[in-house]
C-alpha positions as CSV (number, residue, x, y, z in Angstrom):
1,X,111.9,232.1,78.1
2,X,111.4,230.8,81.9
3,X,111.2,227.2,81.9
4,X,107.4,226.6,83.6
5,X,104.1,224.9,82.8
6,X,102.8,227.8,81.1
7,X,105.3,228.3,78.8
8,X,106.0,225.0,77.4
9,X,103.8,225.3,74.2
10,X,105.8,228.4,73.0
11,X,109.1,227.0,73.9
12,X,111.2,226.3,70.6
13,X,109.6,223.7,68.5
14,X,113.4,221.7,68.4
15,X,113.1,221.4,72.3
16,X,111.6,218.3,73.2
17,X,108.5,218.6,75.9
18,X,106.0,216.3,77.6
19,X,103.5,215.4,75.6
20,X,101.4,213.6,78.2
21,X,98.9,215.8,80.8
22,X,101.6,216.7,83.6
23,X,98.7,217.5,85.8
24,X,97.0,214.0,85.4
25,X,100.4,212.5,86.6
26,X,99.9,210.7,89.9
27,X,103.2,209.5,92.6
28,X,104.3,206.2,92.9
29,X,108.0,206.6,93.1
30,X,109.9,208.5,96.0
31,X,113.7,209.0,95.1
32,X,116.5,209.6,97.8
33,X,119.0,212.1,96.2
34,X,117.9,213.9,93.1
35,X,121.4,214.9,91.5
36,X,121.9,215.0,88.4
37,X,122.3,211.4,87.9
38,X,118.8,211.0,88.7
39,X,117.2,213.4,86.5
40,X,119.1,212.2,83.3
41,X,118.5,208.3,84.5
42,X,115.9,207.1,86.9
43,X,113.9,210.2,86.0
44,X,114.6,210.2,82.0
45,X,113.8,206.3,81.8
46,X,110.2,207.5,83.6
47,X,109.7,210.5,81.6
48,X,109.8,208.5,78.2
49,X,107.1,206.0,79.4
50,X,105.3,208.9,80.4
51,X,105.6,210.1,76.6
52,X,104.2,206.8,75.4
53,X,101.2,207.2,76.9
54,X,101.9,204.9,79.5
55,X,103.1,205.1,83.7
56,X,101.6,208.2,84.5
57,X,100.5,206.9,87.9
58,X,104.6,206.4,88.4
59,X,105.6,210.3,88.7
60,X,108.3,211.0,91.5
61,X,108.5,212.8,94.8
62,X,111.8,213.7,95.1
63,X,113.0,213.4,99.3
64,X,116.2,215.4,100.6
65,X,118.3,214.6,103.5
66,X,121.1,217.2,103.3
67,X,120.8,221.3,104.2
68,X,122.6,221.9,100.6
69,X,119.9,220.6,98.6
70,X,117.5,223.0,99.3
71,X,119.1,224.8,96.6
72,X,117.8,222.1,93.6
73,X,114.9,221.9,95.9
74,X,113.8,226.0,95.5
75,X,114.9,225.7,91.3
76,X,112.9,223.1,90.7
77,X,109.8,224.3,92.8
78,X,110.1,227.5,91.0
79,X,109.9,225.8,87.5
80,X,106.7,223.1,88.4
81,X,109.8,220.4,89.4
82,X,110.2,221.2,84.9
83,X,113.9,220.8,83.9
84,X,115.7,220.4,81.1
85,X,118.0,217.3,79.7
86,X,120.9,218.6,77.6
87,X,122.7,215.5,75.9
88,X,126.1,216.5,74.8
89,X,128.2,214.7,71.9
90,X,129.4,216.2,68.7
91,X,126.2,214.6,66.9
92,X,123.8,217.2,65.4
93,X,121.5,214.9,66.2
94,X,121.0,215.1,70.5
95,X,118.2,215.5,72.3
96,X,117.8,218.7,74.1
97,X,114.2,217.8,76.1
98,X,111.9,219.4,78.8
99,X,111.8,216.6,81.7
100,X,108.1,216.7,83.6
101,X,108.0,213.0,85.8
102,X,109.3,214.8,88.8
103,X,106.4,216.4,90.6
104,X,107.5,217.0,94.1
105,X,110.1,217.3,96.7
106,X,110.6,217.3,100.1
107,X,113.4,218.2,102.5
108,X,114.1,216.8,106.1
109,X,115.7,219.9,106.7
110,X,113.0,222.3,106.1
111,X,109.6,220.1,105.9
112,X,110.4,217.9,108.4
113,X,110.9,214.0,109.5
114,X,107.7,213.6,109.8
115,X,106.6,215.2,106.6
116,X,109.1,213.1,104.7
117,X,107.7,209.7,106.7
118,X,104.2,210.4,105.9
119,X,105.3,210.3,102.0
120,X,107.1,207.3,102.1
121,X,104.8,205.6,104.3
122,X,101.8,206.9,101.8
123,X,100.3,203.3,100.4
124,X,100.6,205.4,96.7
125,X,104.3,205.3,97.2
126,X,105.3,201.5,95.4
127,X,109.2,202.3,94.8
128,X,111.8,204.4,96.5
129,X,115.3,204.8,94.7
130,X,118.6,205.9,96.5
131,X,121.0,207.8,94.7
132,X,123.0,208.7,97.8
133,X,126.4,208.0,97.0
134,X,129.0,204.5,97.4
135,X,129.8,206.0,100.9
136,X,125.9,206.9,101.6
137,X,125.4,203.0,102.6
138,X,127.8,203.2,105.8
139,X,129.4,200.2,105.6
140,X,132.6,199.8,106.9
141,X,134.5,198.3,104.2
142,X,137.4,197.0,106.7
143,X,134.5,194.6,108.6
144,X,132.0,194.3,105.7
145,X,129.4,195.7,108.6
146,X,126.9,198.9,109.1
147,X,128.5,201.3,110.6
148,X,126.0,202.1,113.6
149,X,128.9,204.7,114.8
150,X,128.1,207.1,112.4
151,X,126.9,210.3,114.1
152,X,123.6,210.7,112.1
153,X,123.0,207.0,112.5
154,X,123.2,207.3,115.9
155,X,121.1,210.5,116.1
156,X,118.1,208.0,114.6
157,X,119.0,205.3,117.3
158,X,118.2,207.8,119.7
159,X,115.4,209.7,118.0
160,X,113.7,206.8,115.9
161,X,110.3,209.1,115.9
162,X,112.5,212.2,113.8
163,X,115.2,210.5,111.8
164,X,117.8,212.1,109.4
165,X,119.0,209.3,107.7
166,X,117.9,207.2,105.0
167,X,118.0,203.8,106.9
168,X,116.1,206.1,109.6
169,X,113.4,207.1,107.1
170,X,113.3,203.8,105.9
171,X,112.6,202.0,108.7
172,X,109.8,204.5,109.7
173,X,108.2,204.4,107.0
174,X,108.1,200.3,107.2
175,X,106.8,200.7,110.9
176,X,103.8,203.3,109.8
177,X,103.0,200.4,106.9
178,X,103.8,197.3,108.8
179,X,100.9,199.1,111.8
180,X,98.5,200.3,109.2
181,X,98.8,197.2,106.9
182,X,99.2,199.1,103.9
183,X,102.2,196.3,102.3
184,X,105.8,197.3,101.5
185,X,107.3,199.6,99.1
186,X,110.3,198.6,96.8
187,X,114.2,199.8,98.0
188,X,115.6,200.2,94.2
189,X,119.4,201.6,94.9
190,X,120.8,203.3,91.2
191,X,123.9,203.8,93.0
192,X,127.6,202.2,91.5
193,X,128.4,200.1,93.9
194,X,129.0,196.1,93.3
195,X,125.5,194.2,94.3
196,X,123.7,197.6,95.5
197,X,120.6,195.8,96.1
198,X,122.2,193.4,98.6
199,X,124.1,196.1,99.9
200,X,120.7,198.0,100.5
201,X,119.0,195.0,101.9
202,X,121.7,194.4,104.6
203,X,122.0,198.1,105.4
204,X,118.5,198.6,105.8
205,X,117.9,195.1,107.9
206,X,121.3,196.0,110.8
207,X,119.7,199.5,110.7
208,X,116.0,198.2,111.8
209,X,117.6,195.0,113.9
210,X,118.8,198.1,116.1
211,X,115.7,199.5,116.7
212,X,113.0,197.1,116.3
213,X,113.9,192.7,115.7
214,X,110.4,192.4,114.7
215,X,110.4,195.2,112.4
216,X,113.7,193.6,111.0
217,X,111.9,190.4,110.3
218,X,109.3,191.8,108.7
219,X,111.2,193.9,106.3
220,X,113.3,190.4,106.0
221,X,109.8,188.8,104.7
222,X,108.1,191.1,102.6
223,X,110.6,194.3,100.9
224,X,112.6,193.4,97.7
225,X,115.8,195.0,97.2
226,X,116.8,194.5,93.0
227,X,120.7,194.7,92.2
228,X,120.9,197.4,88.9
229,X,123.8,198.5,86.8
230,X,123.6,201.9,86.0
231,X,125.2,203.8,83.3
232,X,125.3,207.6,81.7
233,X,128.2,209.9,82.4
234,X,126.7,213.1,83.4
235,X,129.0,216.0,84.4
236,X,128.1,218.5,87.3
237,X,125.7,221.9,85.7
238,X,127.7,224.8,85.6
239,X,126.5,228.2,84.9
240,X,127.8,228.0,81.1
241,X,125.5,225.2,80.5
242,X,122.4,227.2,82.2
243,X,123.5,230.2,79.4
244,X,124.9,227.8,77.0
245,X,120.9,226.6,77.1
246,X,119.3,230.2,77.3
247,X,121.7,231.4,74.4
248,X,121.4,228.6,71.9
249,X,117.9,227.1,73.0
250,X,116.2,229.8,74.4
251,X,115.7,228.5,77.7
252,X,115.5,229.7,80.7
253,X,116.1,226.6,83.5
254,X,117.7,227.7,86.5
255,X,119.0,223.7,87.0
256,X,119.0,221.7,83.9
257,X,120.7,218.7,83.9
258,X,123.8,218.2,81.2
259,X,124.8,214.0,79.9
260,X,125.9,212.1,77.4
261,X,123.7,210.4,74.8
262,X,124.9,207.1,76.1
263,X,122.2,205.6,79.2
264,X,122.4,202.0,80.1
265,X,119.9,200.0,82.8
266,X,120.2,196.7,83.8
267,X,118.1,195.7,86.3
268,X,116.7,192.7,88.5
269,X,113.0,192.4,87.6
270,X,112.1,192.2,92.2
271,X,109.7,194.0,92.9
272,X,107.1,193.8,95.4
273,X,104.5,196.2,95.0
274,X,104.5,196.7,90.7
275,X,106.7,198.8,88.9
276,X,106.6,201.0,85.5
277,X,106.5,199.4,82.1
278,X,110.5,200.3,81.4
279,X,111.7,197.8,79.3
280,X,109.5,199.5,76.9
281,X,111.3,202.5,76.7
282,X,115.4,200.5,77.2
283,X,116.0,199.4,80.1
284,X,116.7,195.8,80.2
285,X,115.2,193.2,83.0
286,X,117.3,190.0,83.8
287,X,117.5,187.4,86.5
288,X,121.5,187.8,87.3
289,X,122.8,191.2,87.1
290,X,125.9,190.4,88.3
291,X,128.2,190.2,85.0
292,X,126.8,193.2,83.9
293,X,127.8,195.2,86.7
294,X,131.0,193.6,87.0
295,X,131.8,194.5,83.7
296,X,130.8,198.5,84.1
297,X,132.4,198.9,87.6
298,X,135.7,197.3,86.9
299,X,135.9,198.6,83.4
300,X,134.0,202.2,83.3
301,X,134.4,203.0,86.8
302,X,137.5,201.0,87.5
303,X,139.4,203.1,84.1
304,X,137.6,206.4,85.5
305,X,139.6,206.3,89.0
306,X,143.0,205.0,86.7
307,X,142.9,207.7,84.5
308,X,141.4,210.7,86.5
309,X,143.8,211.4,89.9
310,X,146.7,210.9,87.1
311,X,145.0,213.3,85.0
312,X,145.0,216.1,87.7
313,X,148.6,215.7,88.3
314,X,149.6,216.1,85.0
315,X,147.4,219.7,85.0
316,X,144.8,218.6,83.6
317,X,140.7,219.2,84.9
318,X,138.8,217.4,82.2
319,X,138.5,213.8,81.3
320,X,138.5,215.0,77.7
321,X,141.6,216.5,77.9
322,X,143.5,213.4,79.3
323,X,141.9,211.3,76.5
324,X,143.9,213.5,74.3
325,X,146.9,212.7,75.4
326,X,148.4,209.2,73.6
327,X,150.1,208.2,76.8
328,X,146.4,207.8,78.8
329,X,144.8,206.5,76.0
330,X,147.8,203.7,76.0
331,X,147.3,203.1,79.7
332,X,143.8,203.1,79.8
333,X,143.5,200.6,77.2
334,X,146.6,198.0,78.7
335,X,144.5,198.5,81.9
336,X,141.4,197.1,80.6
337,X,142.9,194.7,78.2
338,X,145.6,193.2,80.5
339,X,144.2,193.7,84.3
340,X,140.2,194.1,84.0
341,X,139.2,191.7,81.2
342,X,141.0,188.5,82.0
343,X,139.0,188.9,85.1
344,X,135.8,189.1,83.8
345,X,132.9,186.3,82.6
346,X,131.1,186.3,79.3
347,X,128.5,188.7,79.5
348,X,125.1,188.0,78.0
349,X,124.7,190.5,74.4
350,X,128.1,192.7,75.3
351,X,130.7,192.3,73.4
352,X,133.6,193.3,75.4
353,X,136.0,194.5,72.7
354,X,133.0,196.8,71.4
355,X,132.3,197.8,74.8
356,X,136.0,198.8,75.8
357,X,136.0,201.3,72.8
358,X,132.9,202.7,73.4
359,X,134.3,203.5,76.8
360,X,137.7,205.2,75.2
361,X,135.0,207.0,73.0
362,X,132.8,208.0,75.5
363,X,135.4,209.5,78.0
364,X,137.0,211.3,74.9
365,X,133.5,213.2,74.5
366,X,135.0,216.3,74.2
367,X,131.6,218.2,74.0
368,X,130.6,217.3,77.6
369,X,133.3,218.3,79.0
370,X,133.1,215.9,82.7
371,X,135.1,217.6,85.1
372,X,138.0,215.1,86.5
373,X,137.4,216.8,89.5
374,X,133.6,214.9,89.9
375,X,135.3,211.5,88.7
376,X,137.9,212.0,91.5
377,X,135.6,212.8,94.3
378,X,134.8,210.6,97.3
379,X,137.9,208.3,96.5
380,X,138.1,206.8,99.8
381,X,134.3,205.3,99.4
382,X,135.4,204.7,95.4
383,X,138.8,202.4,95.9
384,X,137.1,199.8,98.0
385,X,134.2,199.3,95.5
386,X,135.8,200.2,91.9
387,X,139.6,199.4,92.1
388,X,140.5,197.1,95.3
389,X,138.4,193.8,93.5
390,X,140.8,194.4,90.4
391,X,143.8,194.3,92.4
392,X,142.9,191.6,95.1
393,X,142.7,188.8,91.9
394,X,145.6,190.7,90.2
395,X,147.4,189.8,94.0
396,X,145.8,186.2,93.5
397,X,147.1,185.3,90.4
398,X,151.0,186.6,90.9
399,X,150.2,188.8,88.2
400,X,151.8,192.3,87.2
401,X,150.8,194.7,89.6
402,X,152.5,198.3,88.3
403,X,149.5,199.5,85.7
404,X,147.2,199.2,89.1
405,X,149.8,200.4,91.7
406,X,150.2,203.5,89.9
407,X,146.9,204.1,90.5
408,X,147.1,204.3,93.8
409,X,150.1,205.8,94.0
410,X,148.4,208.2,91.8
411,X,145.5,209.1,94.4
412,X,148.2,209.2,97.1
413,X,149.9,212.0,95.5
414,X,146.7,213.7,94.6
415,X,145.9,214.2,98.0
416,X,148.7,216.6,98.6
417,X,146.4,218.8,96.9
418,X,148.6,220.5,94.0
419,X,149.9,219.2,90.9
420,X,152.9,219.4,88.9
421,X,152.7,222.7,87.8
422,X,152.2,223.9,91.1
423,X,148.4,224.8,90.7
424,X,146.1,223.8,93.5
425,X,142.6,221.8,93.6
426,X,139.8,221.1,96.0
427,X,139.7,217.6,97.0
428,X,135.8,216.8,97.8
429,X,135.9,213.5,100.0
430,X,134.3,213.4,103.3
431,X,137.2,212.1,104.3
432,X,139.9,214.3,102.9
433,X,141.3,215.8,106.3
434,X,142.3,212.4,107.2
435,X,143.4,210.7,103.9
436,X,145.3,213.6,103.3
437,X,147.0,213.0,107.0
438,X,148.1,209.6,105.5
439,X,150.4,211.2,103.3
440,X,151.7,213.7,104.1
441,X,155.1,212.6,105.1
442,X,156.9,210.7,102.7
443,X,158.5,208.2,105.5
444,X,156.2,205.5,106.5
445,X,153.2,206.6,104.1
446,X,152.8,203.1,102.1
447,X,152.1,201.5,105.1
448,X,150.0,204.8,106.9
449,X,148.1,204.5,103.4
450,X,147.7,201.4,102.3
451,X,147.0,199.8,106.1
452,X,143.9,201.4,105.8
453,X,141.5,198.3,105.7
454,X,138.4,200.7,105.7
455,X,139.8,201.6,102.0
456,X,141.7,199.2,100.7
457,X,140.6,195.5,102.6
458,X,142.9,193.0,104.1
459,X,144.4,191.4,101.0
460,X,146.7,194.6,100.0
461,X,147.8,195.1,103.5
462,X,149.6,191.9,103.7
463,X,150.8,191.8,100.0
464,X,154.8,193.3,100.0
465,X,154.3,192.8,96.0
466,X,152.3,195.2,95.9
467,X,153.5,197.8,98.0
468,X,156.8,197.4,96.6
469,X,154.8,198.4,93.4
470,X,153.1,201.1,95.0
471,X,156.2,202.5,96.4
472,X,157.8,202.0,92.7
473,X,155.6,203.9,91.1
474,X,155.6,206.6,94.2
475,X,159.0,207.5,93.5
476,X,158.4,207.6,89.9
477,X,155.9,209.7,89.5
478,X,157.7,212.1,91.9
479,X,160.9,212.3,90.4
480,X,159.7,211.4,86.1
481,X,156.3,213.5,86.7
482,X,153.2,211.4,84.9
483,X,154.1,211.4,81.1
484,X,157.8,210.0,82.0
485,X,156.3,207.2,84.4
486,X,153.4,206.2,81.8
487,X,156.4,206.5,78.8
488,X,158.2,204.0,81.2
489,X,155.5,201.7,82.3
490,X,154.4,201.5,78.7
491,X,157.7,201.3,76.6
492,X,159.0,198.0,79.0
């Protein structure tokens, strides 16, 4: 049956479905980059308000600024912006549910700057999220700066009145509220990155400082930017999870949106214009999101980038699959027992040890079956924010560098593009053509690679440790292969 309005009340009673008035739903929430993240997060949080009878005046306008989401865009349009959530576990007991708090979305590409403007400058409008990427924020992780040489950053400095960019849209929309007095919206970024709020902020204030001071200052003054851990592993939609869904649910959805039954929100309760009721339906508000986000970043995210350019080398393309193997279990746990956790502070309500095994459990998840090739893209925006803190303090404190080398050393190989078998993958990073020039001549490539301070900071550069643990582990993995340099690392 095709997923639309007028087929929801014959849809499978087992499928889960709005059971507030969709039409009575009203925008107050305009979200950069609807991905699948979003929809199983942001989206799912609102969604369940929604079904409690509250935040219906909280629905979300979804805005585009790339030519390959019109895709999504035509899907959802098709379906009344309907989709389902698929959560995936070996539970008989997850949610398969009809999703209804999107109601909208427009493109820059085909509706237009100044269609998108309008929206976000609309006083309805209280909140707009980013999901946009760790590299969507164009900092230059060598200076700590915004990077104002980007070309479609530069393409707004020049064309402020028709801009492509987020910081572009941004700060237009502030200018058409600032003139027409209408008050602020909310910047809420869901992206992982460490302290994404601040990151926003001082992306958003060097982008407006460049175009207008006084604009600047009065974004400075009056727009909140809360930090937020996010959390829920949620693989890309293939087409076996679209028939998957017709075959066993009876569904038609041309782009549902596949997770795990794990979801996590922490959040800094900022925000200037109101906000929806969530801690009713989870997430949880706090003054100092900080050791929370630590904690997921260094251990989730930090373990995902350990286990996952390793895992392609060895052959393999799911996260699943590498949990299966002793030797990555092994190392991912040593990882986060002897390099992440000595690192961290207490963190209010987590037990650490419960936490560290519900991540071993949650990337075993055999039924969602992530794809190591999602965990491993963008690795050049990833490094700086998710594995570089982990080894600067590991530098710090004289202590043993190899279980963090070899991830590196790991990614370096990886970029050669074919594993040990001999079987080729894509590499999707922006910046694959020239990370992959980095390494692709053995003599001279620790220092081509790792004297990339756009990647990898200052600290590593300067640290022979380090490289001489890098290049250690280089050589091993090239002439033991992966299982004989994890047997190694792990047996001494």
């Amino acid at each position: 049956m095709k997923l639309n309005q007028q087929n929801l009340p014959q849809l499978p009673a087992h499928i889960g479905r709005p059971s507030y008035d969709i039409q009575s739903i009203s925008t107050g929430i305009a979200h950069i980059g609807v991905g699948g993240f979003h929809r199983a997060h942001e989206a799912a949080y609102t969604d369940a308000l929604m079904n409690s009878g509250e935040g219906l005046d909280w629905g979300i306008c979804g805005i585009g600024t790339r030519a390959d989401e019109i895709t999504m865009r035509d899907a959802l349009t098709a379906q009344g912006y309907l989709y389902t959530l698929i959560e995936l576990d070996d539970r008989p007991d997850t949610e398969v549910r009809v999703m209804g708090s999107i109601r909208d979305m427009l493109l820059v590409t085909q509706d237009g700057s100044e269609a998108v403007v309008a929206r976000l400058a609309d006083p309805a409008i209280r909140i707009v999220s980013l999901t946009i990427t760790e590299g969507g924020y164009c900092m230059d992780e060598s200076t700590g700066q915004f990077n104002a040489a980007l070309p479609h950053i530069q393409h707004d400095l020049t064309h402020p009145s028709t801009p492509i960019s987020v910081f572009g849209l941004l700060c237009a929309a502030f200018a058409k509220r600032r003139d027409a007095g209408n008050g602020p919206f909310t910047v809420m970024s869901c992206d992982n990155l460490p302290h994404n709020g601040d990151v926003t902020r001082k992306a958003t204030l060097a982008f407006a400082s460049l175009i207008d001071t006084e604009l600047a200052s009065w974004i400075e003054r009056n727009v909140s930017f809360p930090n937020a851990m996010v959390d829920r592993i949620t693989p890309m939609t293939s087409v076996a999870h679209c028939q998957a869904l017709r075959q066993q649910h009876g569904v038609d959805d041309a782009w549902p949106v596949v997770c795990e039954p794990f979801v996590q929100w922490v959040l800094e309760d900022k925000f200037v214009a109101g906000r929806p009721a969530w801690e009713k339906v989870g997430v949880q508000f706090t003054d100092d999101v900080a050791p929370y986000e630590e904690m997921k970043i260094k251990l989730l995210n930090g373990s995902h980038l350990a286990l996952t350019y390793l895992g392609v080398l060895r052959g393999y393309r799911y996260v699943h699959e590498t949990m299966a193997d002793p030797l990555f279990v092994e190392y991912i746990r040593r990882y986060m027992d002897e390099d992440v956790t000595p690192q961290l502070e207490p963190v209010p309500g987590i037990d650490l040890a419960q936490y560290k095994q519900t991540l071993i459990e949650r990337f075993s998840n055999c039924a969602i079956a992530d794809q190591l090739e999602r965990v491993c893209s963008d690795g050049s925006s990833k490094f700086s924010k998710f594995t570089v803190p982990t080894i600067n303090r590991l530098i710090a404190e004289n202590a043993e560098l190899d279980r963090a080398a070899l991830v590196v050393a790991a990614w370096a190989l990886y970029l050669r593009g074919i594993d040990e078998n001999g079987d080729r993958y894509r590499i999707l990073d922006p910046r694959a053509e020239f990370c992959q020039s980095l390494v692709d001549e053995d003599e001279g490539l620790a220092e081509r690679l790792l004297g990339r301070e756009e990647i990898f900071g200052t600290q590593i550069p300067r640290s022979l440790a380090f490289r001489d643990a890098f290049e250690r582990n280089l050589l091993r993995l090239g002439t033991l292969g992966v299982s004989g340099t994890l047997d190694l690392l792990l047996t001494r």
